[in-house]
VOPAGU-2260 file (C-alpha; in pm, 1 decimal, decimal comma):
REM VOPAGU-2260
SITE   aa  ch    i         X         Y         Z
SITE  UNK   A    0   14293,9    9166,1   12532,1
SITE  UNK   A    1   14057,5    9400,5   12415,4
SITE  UNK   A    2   13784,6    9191,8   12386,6
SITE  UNK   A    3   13809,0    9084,5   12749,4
SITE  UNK   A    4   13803,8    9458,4   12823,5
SITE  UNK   A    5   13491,8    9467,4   12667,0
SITE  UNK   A    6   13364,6    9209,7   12793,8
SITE  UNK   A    7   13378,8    9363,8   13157,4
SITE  UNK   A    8   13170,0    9695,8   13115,5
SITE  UNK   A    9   12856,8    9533,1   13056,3
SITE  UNK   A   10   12751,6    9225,2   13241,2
SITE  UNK   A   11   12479,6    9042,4   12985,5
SITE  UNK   A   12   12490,3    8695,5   13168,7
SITE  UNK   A   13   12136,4    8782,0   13260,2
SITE  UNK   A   14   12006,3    8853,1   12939,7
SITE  UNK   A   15   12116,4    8614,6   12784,1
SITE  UNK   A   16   11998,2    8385,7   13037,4
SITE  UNK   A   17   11646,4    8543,2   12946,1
SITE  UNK   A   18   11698,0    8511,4   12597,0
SITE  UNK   A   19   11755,5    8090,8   12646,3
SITE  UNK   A   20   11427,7    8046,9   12832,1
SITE  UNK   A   21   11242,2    8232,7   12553,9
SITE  UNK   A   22   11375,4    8000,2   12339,5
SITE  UNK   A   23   11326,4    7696,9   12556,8
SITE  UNK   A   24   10969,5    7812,5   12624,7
SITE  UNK   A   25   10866,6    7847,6   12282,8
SITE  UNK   A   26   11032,5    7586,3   12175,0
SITE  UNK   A   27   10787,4    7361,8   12401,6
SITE  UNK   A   28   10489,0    7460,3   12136,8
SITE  UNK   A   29   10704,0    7569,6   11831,1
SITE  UNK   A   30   10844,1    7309,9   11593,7
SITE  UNK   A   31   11121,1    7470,5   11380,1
SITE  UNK   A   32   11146,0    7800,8   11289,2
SITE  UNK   A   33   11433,4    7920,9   11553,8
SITE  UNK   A   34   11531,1    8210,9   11283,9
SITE  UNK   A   35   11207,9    8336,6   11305,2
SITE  UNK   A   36   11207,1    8296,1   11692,3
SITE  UNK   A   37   11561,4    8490,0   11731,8
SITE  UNK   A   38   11488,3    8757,4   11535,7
SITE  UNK   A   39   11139,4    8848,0   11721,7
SITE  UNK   A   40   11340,1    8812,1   12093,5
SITE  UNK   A   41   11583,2    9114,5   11871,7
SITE  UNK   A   42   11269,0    9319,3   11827,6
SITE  UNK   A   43   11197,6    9266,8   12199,0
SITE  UNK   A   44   11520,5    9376,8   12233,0
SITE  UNK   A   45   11548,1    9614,1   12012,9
SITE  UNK   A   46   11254,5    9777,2   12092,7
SITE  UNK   A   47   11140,9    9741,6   11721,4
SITE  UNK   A   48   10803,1    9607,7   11577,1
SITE  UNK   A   49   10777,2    9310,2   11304,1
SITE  UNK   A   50   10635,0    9238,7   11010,2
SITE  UNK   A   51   10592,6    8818,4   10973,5
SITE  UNK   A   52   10498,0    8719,2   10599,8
SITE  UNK   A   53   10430,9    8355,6   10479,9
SITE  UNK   A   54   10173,4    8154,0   10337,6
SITE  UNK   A   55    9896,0    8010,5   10563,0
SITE  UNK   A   56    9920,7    7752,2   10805,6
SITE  UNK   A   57   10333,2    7815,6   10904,1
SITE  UNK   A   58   10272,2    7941,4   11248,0
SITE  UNK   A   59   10280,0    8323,4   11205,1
SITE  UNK   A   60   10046,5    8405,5   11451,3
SITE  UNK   A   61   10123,2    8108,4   11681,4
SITE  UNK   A   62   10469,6    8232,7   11721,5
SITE  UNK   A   63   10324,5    8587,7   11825,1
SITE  UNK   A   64   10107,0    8426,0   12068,8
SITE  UNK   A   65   10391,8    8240,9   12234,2
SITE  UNK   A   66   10630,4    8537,5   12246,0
SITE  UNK   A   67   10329,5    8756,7   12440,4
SITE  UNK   A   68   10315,0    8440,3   12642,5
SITE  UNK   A   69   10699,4    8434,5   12756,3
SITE  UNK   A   70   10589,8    8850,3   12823,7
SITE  UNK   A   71   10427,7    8941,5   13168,6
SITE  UNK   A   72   10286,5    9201,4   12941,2
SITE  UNK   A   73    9930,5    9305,0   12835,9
SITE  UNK   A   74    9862,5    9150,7   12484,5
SITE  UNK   A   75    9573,4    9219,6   12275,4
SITE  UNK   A   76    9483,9    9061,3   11899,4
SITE  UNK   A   77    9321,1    9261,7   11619,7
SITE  UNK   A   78    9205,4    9051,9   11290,3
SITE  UNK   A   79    9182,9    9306,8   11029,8
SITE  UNK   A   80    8905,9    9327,2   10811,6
SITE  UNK   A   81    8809,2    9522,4   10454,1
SITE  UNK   A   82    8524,7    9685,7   10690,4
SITE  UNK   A   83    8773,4    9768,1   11027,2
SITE  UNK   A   84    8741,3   10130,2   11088,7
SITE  UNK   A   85    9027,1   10322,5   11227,1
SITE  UNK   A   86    8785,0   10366,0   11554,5
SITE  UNK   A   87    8777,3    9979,2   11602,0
SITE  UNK   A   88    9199,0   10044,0   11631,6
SITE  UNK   A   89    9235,5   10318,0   11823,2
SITE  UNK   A   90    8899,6   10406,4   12028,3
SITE  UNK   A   91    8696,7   10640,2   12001,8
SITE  UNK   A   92    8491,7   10915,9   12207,8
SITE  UNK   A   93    8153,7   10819,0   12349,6
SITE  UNK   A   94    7892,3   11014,9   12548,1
SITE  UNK   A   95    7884,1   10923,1   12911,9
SITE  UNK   A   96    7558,5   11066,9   13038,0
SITE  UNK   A   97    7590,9   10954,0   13402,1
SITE  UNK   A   98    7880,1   11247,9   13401,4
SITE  UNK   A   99    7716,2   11435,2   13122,5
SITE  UNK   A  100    8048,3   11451,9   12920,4
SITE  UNK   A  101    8229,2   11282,0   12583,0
SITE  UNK   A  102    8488,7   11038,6   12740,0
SITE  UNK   A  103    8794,4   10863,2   12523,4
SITE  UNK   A  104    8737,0   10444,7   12524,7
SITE  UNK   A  105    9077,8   10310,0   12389,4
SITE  UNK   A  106    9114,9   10042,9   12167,6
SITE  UNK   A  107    9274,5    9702,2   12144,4
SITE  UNK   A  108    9590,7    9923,8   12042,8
SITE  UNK   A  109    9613,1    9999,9   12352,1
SITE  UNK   A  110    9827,4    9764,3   12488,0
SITE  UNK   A  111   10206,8    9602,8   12534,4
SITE  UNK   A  112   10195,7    9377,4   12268,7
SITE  UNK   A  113    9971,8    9400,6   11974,4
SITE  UNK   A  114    9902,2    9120,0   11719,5
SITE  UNK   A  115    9786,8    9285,6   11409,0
SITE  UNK   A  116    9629,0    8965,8   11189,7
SITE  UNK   A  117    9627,5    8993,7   10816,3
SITE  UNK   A  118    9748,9    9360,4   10840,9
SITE  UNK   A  119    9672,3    9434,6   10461,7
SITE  UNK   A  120    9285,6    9344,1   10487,8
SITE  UNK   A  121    9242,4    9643,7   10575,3
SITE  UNK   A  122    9205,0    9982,8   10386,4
SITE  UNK   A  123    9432,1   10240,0   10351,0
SITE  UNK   A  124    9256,8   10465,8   10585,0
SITE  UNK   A  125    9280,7   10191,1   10887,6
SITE  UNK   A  126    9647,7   10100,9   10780,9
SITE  UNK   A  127    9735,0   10511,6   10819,2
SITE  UNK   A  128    9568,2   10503,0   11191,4
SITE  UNK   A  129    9872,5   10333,7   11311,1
SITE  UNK   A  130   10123,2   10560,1   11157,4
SITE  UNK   A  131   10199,6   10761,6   11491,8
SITE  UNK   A  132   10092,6   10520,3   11718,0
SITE  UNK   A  133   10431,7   10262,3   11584,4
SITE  UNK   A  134   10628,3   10567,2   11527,6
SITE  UNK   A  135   10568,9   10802,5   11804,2
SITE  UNK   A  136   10403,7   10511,6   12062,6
SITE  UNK   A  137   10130,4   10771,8   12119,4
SITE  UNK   A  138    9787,2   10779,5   11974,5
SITE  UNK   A  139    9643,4   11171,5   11878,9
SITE  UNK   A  140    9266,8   11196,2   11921,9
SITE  UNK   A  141    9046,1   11540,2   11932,7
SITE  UNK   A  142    9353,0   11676,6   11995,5
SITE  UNK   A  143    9453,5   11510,5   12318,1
SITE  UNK   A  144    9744,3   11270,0   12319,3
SITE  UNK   A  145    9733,6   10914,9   12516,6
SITE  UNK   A  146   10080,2   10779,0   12520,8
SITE  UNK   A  147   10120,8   10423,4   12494,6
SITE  UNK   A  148   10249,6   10167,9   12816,4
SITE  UNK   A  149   10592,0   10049,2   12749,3
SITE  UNK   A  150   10688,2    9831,9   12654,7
SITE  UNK   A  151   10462,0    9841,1   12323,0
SITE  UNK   A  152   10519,2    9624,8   12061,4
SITE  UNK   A  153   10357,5    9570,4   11706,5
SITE  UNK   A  154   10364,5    9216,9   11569,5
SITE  UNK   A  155   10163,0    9213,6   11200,2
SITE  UNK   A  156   10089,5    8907,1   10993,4
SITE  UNK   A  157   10044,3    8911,4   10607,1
SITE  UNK   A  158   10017,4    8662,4   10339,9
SITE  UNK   A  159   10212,0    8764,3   10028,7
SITE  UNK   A  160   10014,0    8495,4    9765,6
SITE  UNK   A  161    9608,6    8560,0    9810,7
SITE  UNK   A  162    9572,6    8931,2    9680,2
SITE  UNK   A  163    9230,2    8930,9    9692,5
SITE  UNK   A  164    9076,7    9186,6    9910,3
SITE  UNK   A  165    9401,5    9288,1   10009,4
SITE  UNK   A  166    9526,8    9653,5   10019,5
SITE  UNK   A  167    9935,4    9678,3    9964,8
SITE  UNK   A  168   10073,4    9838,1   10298,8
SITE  UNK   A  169   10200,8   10224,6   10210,0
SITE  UNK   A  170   10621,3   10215,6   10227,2
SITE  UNK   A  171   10546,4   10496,7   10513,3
SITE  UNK   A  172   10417,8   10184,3   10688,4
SITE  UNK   A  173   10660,5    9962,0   10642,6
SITE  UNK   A  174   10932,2   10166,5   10737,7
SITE  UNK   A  175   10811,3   10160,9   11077,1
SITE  UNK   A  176   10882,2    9800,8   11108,0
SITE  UNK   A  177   11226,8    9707,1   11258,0
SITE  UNK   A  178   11215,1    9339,4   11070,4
SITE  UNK   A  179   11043,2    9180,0   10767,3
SITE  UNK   A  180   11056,9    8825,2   10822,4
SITE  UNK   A  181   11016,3    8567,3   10549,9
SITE  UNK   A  182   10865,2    8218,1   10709,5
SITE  UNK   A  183   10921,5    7980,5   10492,9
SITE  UNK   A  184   10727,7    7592,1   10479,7
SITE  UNK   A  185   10949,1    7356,6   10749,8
SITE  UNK   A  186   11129,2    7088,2   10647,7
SITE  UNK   A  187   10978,1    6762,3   10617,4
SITE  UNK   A  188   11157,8    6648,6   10965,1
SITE  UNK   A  189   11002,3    6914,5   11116,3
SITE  UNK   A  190   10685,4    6856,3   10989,8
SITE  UNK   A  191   10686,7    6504,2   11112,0
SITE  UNK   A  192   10805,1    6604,4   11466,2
SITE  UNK   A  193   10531,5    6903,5   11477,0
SITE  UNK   A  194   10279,2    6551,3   11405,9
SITE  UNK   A  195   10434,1    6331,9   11672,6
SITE  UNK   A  196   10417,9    6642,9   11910,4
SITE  UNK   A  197   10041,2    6706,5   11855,5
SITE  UNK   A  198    9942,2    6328,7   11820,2
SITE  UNK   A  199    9778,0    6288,5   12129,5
SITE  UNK   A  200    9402,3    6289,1   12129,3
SITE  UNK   A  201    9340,1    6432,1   12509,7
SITE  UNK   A  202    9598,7    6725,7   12499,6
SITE  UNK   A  203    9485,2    7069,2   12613,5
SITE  UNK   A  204    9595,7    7393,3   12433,3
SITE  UNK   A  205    9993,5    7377,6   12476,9
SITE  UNK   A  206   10018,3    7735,4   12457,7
SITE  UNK   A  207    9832,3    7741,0   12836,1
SITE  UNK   A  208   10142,7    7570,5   12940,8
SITE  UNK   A  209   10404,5    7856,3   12839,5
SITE  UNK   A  210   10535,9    8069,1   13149,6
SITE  UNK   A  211   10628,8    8439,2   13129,0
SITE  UNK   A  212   11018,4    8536,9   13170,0
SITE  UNK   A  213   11006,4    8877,1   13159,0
SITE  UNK   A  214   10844,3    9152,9   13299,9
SITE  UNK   A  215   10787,2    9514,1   13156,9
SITE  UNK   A  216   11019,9    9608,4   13406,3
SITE  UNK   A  217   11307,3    9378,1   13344,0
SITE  UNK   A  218   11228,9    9417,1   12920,5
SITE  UNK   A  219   11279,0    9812,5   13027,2
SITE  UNK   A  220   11614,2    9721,9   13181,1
SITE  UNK   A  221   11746,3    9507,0   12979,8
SITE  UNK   A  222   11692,2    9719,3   12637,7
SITE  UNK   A  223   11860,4    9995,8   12816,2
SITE  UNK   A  224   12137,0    9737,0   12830,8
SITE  UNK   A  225   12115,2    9685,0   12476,0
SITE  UNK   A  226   12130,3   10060,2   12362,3
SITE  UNK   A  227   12472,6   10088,3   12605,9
SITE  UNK   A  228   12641,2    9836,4   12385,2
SITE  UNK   A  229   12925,5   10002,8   12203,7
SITE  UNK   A  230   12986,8   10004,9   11809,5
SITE  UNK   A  231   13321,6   10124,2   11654,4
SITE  UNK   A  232   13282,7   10435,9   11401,1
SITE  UNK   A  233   13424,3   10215,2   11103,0
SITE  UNK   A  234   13124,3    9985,1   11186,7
SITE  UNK   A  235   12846,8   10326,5   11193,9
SITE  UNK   A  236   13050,5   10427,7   10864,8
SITE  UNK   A  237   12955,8   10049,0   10699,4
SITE  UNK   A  238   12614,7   10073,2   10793,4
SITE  UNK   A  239   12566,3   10436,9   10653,0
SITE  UNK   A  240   12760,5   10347,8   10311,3
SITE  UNK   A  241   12493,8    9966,0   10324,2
SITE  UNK   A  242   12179,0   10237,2   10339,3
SITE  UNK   A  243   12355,9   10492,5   10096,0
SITE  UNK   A  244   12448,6   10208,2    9790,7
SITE  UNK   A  245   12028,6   10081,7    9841,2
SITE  UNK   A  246   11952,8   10437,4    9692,9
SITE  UNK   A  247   12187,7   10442,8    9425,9
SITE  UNK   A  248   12151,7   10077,9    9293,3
SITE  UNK   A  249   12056,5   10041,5    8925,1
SITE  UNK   A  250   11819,9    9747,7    9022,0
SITE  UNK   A  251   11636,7   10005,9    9313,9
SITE  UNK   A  252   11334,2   10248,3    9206,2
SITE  UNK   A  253   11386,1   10312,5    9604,9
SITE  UNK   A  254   11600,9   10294,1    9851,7
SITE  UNK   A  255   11634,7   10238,8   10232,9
SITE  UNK   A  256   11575,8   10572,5   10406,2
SITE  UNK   A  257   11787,6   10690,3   10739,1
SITE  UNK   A  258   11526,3   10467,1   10968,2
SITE  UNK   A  259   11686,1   10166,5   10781,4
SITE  UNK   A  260   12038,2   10271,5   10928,7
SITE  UNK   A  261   11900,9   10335,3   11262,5
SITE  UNK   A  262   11749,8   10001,3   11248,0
SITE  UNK   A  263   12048,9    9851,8   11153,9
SITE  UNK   A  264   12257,8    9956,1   11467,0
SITE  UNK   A  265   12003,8    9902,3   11686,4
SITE  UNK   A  266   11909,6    9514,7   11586,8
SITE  UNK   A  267   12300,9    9445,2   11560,5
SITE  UNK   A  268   12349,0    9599,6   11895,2
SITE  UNK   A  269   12088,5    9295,1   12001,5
SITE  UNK   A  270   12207,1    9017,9   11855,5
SITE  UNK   A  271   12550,0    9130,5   11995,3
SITE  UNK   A  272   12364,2    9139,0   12322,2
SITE  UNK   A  273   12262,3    8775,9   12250,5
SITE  UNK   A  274   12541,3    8633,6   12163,5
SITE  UNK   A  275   12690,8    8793,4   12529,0
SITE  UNK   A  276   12916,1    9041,8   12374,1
SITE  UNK   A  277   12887,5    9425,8   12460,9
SITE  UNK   A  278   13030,2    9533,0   12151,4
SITE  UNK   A  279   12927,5    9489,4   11790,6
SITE  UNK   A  280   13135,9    9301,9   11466,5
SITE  UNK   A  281   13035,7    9279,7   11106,6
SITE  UNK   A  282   12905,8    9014,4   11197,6
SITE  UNK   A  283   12594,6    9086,5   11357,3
SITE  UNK   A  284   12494,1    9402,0   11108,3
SITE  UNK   A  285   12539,7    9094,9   10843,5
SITE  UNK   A  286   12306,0    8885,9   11033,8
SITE  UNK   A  287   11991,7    9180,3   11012,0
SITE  UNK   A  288   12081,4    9332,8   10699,5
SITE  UNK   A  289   11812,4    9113,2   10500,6
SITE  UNK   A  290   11517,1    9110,0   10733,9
SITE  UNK   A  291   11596,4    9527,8   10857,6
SITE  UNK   A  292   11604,1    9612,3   10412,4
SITE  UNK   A  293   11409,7    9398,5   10261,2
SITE  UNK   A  294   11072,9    9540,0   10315,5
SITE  UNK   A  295   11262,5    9925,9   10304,6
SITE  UNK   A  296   11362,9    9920,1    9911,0
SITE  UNK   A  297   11123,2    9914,0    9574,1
SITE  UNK   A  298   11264,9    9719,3    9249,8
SITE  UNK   A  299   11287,4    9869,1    8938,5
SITE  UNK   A  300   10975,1    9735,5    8708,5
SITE  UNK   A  301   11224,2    9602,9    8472,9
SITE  UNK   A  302   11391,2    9388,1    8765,7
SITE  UNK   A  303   11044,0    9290,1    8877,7
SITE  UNK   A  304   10981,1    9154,3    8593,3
SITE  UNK   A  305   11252,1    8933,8    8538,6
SITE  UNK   A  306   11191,1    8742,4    8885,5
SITE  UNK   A  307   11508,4    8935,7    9080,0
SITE  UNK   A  308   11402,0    8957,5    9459,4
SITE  UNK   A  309   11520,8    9224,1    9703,7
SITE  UNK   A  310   11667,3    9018,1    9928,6
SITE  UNK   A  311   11862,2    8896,5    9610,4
SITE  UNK   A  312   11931,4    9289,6    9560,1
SITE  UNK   A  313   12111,5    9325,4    9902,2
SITE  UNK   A  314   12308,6    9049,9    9910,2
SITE  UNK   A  315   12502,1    9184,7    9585,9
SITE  UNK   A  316   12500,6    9503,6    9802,2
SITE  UNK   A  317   12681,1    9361,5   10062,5
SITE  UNK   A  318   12930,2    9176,6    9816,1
SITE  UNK   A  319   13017,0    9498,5    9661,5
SITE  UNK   A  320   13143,8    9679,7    9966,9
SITE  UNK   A  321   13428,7    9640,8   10155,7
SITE  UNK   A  322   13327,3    9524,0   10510,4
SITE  UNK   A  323   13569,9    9637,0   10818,4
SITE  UNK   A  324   13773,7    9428,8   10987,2
């Protein structure tokens, strides 16, 4: 009974009728990878930005491409580089001499959805430039402020193996990432079906073939949706004691930080969304827990060093406490 009565407040039929030609749109390109696929439509959703990490050649950037594709948004691409200057980001302020005055020129940042390639080849100082800009969605320069179109949207790419010329992202930074996702090498079906797909010598880009589902408009409406979804206190209460046991585990030199929790609800309220429910279960905090923590904690050297992995870290985390029913 009271799930029907949930069921009535919101009506998600729509979104999740978005949600399936996302899928089915990507899907048309994309081989595989429909974990990594859900959990970028529950950024869009979410209104979160994500981190993708994997070796080359696994479709990191190819799956932010299609998602700006199935976006009637503005896109732009940056490929950072050791020598990418904040400026090259952001913009910067030139000299217009027909109107004899210094006028701001915005940068690629400026834009709905931003692929950031390779995030961490660039230096520190580049890496910090986009510390209010993913926090605030508003860029600060010679003190005037240029607030960003919504919906705005930071997808980054990094590869965790080839450290060379590579500058570790600052855990300011990656706090301001909703998800971490691991892509892992597909499975050797998948691989063969990604070959018969692409075996055909006179085939154009596929990714020209992709059309946009939503609008800024309609993304605007439907995360307001999202954020009306309800979630019972004992649920808030499991979430805050998840965060709280990160910063007080022996294997953690750091734990998640109140962003983390706020993450949490919010990426739970969208995969509740998706799976056409206006109300959140354990469930669907389970489902985000690894990919909203995992890039949010620090191991201990000791645990470092004998191979233990965060996401390893977590899931005894989530063992240990007692999850409401």
């Amino acid at each position: 009974m009271e799930e029907g009565i949930f069921q009535q407040r919101t009506d998600l039929q729509e979104l999740q009728q978005a949600v399936g030609e996302i899928q089915s749109e990507i899907r048309k390109v994309l081989v595989g990878q429909d974990d990594l696929v859900r959990l970028l439509i529950t950024a869009v959703l979410a209104d979160g930005h994500v981190l993708i990490e994997g070796v080359p050649g696994i479709a990191k950037t190819l799956s932010a491409r299609l998602l700006s594709k199935t976006l009637s948004v503005g896109f732009s691409r940056v490929q950072f580089t050791p020598d990418l200057m904040p400026s090259d980001v952001l913009g910067t302020t030139v000299f217009n001499p027909k109107d004899a005055a210094f006028q701001f020129k915005k940068g690629p940042i400026f834009s709905n959805l931003v692929l950031i390639d390779e995030i961490n080849r660039a230096p520190a100082k580049t890496q910090a430039a986009l510390f209010e800009v993913m926090e605030e969605r508003q860029v600060t320069m010679d003190g005037t402020t240029y607030a960003m179109d919504k919906p705005f949207m930071v997808l980054a790419t990094q590869n965790p193996v080839e450290q060379e010329g590579t500058y570790r992202l600052p855990e300011a930074q990656l706090d301001r990432f909703l998800f971490k996702i691991n892509v892992p090498y597909p499975g050797e079906q998948e691989e063969v079906d990604m070959l018969l797909r692409f075996n055909q010598p006179d085939m154009e880009d596929p990714v020209t073939r992709l059309q946009p589902v939503l609008s800024a408009a309609k993304t605007a409406i439907l995360r307001r949706q999202v954020r009306s979804l309800h979630i019972e206190e004992p649920l808030l209460r499991f979430i805050a004691r998840l965060t709280q046991a990160t910063r007080q585990h022996h294997s953690l030199y750091l734990g998640a930080s109140p962003r983390a929790s706020l993450a949490l609800m919010n990426a739970s309220k969208a995969i509740a969304a998706m799976e056409g429910r206006d109300f959140v279960t354990p469930e669907d905090v389970l489902e985000v827990a690894i990919p909203v923590l995992r890039h949010r904690i620090l191991l201990t050297p000791e645990k470092e060093m004998e191979g233990i992995t965060e996401d390893e870290v977590i899931r005894q985390i989530l063992q240990s406490l007692e999850i409401p029913r």
